[in-house]
C-alpha positions as CSV (number, residue, x, y, z in Angstrom):
1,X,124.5,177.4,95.6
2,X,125.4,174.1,93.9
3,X,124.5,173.2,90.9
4,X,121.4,171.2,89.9
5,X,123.3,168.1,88.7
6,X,124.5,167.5,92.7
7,X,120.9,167.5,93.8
8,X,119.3,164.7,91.5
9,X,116.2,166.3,90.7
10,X,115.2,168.7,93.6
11,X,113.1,166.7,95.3
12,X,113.7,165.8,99.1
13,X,114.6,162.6,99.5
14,X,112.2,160.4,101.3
15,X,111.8,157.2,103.2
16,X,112.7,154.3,100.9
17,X,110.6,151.3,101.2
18,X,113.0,148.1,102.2
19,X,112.1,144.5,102.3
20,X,113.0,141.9,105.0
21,X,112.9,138.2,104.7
22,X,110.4,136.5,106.5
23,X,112.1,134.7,109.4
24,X,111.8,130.9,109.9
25,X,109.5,129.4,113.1
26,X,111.7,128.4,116.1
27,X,114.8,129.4,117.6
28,X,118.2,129.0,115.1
29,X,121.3,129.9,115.5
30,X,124.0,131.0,113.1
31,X,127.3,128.9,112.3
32,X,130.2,131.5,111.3
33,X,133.2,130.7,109.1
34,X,136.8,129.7,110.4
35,X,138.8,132.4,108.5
36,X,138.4,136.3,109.5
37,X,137.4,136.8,105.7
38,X,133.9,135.1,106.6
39,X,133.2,136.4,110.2
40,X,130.0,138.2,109.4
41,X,128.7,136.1,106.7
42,X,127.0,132.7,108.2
43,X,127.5,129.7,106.9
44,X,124.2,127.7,107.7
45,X,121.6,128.2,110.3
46,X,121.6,125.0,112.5
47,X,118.5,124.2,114.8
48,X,120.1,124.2,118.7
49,X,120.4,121.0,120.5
50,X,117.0,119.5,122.3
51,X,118.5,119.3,125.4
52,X,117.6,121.5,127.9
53,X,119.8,123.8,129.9
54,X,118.3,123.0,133.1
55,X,118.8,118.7,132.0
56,X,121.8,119.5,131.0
57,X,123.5,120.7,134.3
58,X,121.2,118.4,135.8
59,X,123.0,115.3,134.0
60,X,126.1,117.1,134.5
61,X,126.0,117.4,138.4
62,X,124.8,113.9,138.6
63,X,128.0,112.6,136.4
64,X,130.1,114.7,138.8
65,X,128.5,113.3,142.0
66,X,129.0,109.7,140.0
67,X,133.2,110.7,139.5
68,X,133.4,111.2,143.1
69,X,131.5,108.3,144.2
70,X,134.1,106.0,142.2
71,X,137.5,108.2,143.7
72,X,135.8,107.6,147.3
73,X,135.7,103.9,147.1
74,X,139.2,104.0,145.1
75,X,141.0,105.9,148.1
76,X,138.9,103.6,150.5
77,X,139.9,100.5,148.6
78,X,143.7,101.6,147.8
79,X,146.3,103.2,149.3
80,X,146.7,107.4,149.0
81,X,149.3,106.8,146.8
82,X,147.8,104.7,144.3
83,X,144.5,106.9,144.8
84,X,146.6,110.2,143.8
85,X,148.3,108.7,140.5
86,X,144.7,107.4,139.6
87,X,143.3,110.3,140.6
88,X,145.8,112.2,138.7
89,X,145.9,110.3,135.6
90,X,141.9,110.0,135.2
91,X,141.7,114.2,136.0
92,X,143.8,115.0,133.4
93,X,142.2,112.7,130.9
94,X,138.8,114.6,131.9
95,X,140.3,117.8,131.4
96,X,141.8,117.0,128.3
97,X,138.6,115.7,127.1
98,X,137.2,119.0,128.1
99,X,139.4,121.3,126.1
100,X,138.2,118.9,123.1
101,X,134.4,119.8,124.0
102,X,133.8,116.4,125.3
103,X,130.0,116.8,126.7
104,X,130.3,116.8,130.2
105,X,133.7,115.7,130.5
106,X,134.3,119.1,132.5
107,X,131.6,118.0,135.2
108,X,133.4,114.6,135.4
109,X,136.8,116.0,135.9
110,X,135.4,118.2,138.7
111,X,133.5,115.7,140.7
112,X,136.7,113.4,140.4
113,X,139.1,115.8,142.1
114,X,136.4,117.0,144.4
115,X,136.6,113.3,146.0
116,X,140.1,113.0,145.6
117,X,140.7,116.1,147.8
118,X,137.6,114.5,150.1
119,X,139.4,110.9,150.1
120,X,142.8,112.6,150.5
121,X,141.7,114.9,153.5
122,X,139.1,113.0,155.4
């Protein structure tokens, strides 16, 4: 039997009463650190953008349908040469801008070589 000393005072030990903060109205997210030391302590609690999801890929489809629009009348306007270098040059921007979390810039690169490859193939 082990001593006394290892068991505190005999008694069983019991639910222990813990407080939680009270959490703030509305939805928040967390911003984490850039170095692995901080991962799982936040930095600041930032209120998420007002934008909707549903407006957002709204806006976002419509800026793609607008990309294509423009390539369309490019290749109708120019030859399919000068359409693919533009075409090129103005994708690669877009998905440049879209690796550097340009808003939208990913729908804009889309819709631009979806009517390159409709002006190229039609």
């Amino acid at each position: 039997m082990p001593s006394r000393s290892l068991l505190g005072d005999g008694a069983a030990p019991g639910p222990t009463r813990v407080s939680t903060p009270e959490a703030q109205p509305g939805p928040r997210f967390v911003v984490w650190g850039d170095d692995r030391d901080s991962d799982l302590i936040p930095i600041e609690f930032v209120e998420p953008p007002r934008f909707g999801l549903v407006v957002r890929t709204i806006a976002g489809q419509a800026v793609a349908v607008l990309a294509c629009l423009v390539i369309l009348i490019v290749s109708v306007a120019t030859s399919t040469i000068v359409t693919s270098v533009i075409a090129g040059l103005v994708a690669l921007a877009a998905l440049l801008a879209a690796f550097r979390r340009v808003p939208l810039a990913g729908w804009w690169a889309f819709g631009w070589l979806l009517g390159w490859v409709l002006g190229r193939f039609s």
